[in-house]
C-alpha positions in Angstrom: 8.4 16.3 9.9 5.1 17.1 11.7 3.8 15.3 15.0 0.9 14.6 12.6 3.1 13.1 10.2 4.9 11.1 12.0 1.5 9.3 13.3 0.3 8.8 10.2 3.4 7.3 9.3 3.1 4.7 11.6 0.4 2.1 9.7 1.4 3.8 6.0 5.3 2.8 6.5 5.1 -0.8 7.5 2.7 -1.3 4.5 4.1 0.3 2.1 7.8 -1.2 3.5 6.0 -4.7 3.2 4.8 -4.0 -0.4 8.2 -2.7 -1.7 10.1 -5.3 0.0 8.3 -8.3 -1.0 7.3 -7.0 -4.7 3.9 -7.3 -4.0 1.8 -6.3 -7.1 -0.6 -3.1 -6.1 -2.9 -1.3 -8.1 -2.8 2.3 -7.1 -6.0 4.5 -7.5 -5.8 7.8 -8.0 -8.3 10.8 -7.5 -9.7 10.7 -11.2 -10.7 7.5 -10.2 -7.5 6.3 -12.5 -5.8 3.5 -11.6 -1.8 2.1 -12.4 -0.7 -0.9 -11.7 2.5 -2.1 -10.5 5.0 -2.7 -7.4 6.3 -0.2 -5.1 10.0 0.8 -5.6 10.3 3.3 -2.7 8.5 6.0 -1.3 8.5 9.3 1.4 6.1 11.4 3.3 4.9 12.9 -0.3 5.5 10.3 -3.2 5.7 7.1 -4.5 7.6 5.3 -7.0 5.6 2.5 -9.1 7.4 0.8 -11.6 5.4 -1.6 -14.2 6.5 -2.9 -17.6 6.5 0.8 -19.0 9.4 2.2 -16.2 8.7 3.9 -13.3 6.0 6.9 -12.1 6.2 8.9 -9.2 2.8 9.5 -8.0 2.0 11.7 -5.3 0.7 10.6 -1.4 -2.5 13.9 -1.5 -3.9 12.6 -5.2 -4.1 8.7 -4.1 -7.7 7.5 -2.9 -6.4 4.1 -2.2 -3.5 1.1 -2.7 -5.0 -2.2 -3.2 -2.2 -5.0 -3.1 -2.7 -8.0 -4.9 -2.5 -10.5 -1.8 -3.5 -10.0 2.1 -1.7 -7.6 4.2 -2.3 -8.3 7.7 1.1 -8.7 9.6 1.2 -5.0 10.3 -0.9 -4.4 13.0 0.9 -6.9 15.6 2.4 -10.4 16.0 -0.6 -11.5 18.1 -3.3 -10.7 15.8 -1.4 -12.1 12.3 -1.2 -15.7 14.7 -4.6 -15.8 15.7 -6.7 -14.2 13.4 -6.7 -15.3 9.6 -8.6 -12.6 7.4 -11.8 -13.5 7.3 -14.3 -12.6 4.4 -11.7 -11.4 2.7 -10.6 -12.9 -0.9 -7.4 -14.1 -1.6 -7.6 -11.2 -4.1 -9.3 -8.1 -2.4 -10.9 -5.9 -5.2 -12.1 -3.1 -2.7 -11.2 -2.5 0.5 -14.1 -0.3 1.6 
């Protein structure tokens, strides 16, 4: 793995850890503007694994725009900020993040 990599890894892991670990729901867009729904079963540096009622896809990291779970995900940048500082303006359930 790449220097680059590796600090990119560094926000993408803990998310996508949190996600998989808890079963949070995500909806996963992909480039043709596409989107599957479903939790996070595992992942690596190039795919992911969603599994919804249907069974699992593996979808790969360079065709995803964006993964939208389906409850707040703020824990990750430090124990600090989760304590002090509640989302705010954000929805319960965030529909775009940009």
């Amino acid at each position: 793995m790449q220097n680059s990599e590796r600090r990119d890894m560094r926000i993408q892991e803990p998310f996508l850890n949190h996600c998989r670990r808890d079963k949070v729901p995500v909806t996963v867009e992909i480039f043709d503007r596409h989107e599957k729904k479903g939790q996070i079963v595992g992942f690596d540096n190039q795919a992911i694994i969603l599994e919804d009622e249907n069974g699992q896809i593996m979808i790969y990291k360079r065709s995803i725009i964006a993964i939208r779970p389906l409850e707040a995900v703020n824990y990750i940048f430090n124990d600090a900020y989760r304590q002090e500082q509640p989302l705010k303006g954000y929805p319960e359930y965030p529909a775009n993040f940009s």
